[in-house]
N, C-alpha and C positions, 0 to 999 in steps of 0.2 A: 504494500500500500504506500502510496506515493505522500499522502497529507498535504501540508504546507510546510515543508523542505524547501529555506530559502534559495538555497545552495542547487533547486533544483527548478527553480521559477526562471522563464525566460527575463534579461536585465532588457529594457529598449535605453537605448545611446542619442540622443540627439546631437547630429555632428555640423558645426558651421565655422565658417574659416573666412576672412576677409569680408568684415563687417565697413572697415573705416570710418569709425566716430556714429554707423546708422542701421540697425537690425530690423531688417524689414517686418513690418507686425504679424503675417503670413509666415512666416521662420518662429517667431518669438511661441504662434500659439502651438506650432509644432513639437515644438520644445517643450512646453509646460507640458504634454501628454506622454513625454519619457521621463526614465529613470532618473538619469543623469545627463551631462551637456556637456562636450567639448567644444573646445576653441581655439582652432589649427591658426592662430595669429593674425595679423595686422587689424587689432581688436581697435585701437588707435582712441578709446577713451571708456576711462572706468563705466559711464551709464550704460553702457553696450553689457556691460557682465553682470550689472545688475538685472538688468531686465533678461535675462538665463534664468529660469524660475521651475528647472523640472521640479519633478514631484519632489525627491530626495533634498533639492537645494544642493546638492553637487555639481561643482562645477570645475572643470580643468580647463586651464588655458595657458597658453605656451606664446610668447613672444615671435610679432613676425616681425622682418625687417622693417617697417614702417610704425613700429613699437619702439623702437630704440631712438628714431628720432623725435617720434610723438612723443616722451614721455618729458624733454626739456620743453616742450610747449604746453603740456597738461603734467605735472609736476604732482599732480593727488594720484595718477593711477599707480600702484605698485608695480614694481618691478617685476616683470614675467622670466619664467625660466626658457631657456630656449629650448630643451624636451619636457616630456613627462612621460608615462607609464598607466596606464590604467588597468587593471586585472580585472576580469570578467568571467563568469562561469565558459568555459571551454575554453580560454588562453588570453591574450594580454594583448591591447592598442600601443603601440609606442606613437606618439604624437609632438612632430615638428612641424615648423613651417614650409620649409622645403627648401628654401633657397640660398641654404649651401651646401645641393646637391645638381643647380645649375638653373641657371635665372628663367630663359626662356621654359625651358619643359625639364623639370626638376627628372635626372636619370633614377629609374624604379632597380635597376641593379647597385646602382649605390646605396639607392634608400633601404630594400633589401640586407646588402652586404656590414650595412649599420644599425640593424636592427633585427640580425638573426635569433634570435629568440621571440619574438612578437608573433600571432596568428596575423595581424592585420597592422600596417603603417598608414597614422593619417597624415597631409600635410596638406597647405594652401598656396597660396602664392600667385598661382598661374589665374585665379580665377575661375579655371574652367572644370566641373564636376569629371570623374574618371572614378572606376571601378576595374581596377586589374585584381582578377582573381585568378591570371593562368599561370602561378604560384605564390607559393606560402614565402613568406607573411604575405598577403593581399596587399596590395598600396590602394588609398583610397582618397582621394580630394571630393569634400563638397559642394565645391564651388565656391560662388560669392553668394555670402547671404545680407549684403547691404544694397547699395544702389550704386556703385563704380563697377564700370568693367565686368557685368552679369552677365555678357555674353547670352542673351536671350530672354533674358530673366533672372530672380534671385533663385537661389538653389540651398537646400543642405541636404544631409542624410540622414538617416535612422537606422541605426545597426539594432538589431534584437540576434542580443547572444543567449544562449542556452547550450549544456554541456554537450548534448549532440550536435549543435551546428550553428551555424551563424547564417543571417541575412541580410542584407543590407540591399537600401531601399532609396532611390535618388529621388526628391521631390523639388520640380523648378514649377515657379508661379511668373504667371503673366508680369511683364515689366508694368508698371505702376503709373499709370498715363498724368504728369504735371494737370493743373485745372488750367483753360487755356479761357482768359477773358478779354 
């Protein structure tokens, strides 16, 4: 008998990367219906992590290159680390931004080769959502989930890990039309 064994409940991940200073409210309410919230960098201002409100109030976020400069202009937001690690029933996210593993299209073999231990690497940078699952660790980008550079629209993901298996879930919303007067 199965009961309620935490350890056996699938976790849902709310994944978004490359906000800049704006969390589209479409992202935001994605989020409140997971576990937990990562955030693959250039978070570019503390109210952006505030408004991350999964269920648990967990939240990881990891410094992008546009955090480092941000942070002498916005001087309240804490200091991000540049990885982090998250454990999960059936194996672990390692989560960077990506780009110093090469600016235009961050290499999935180095990100890999630096994160052999991980089921899944997240990172951001490029903007553009990706799902390489044709090996382990998986590399995975969100996308943008602000309004810079969405390449179609804002994007994140939602990983739902459970000890047999993992899923993850790409979800882009319509770009967000200005009111034109």
């Amino acid at each position: 008998m199965r009961g309620n064994d935490p350890q056996r409940e699938p976790v849902r991940v709310g994944i978004v990367s490359d906000t800049h200073g704006f969390l589209d409210p479409r992202i935001q309410a994605v989020v409140e219906a997971c576990d937990i919230a990562i955030h693959a960098g250039d978070v570019c201002d503390a109210a952006v992590l505030s408004a991350l409100r999964p269920r648990s109030g967990r939240v990881i976020a990891v410094a992008g290159n546009n955090d480092t400069i941000g942070r002498k202009a916005n001087p309240t937001m804490d200091p991000l680390p540049p990885t982090a690690e998250l454990v999960l029933p059936g194996g672990c996210i390692a989560i960077e931004h990506g780009h110093r593993h090469g600016l235009e299209r961050p290499c999935h073999r180095k990100l890999r080769a630096a994160h052999p231990g991980a089921r899944a690497i997240v990172y951001g940078h490029t903007h553009r959502s990706v799902l390489d699952d044709s090996a382990r660790p998986w590399v995975l980008n969100p996308g943008a989930a602000g309004r810079t550079r969405t390449h179609g629209g804002p994007s994140c993901a939602v990983l739902t890990a459970h000890p047999e298996g993992w899923h993850v879930e790409i979800r882009r919303f319509e770009t967000l039309q200005k009111n034109r007067t």
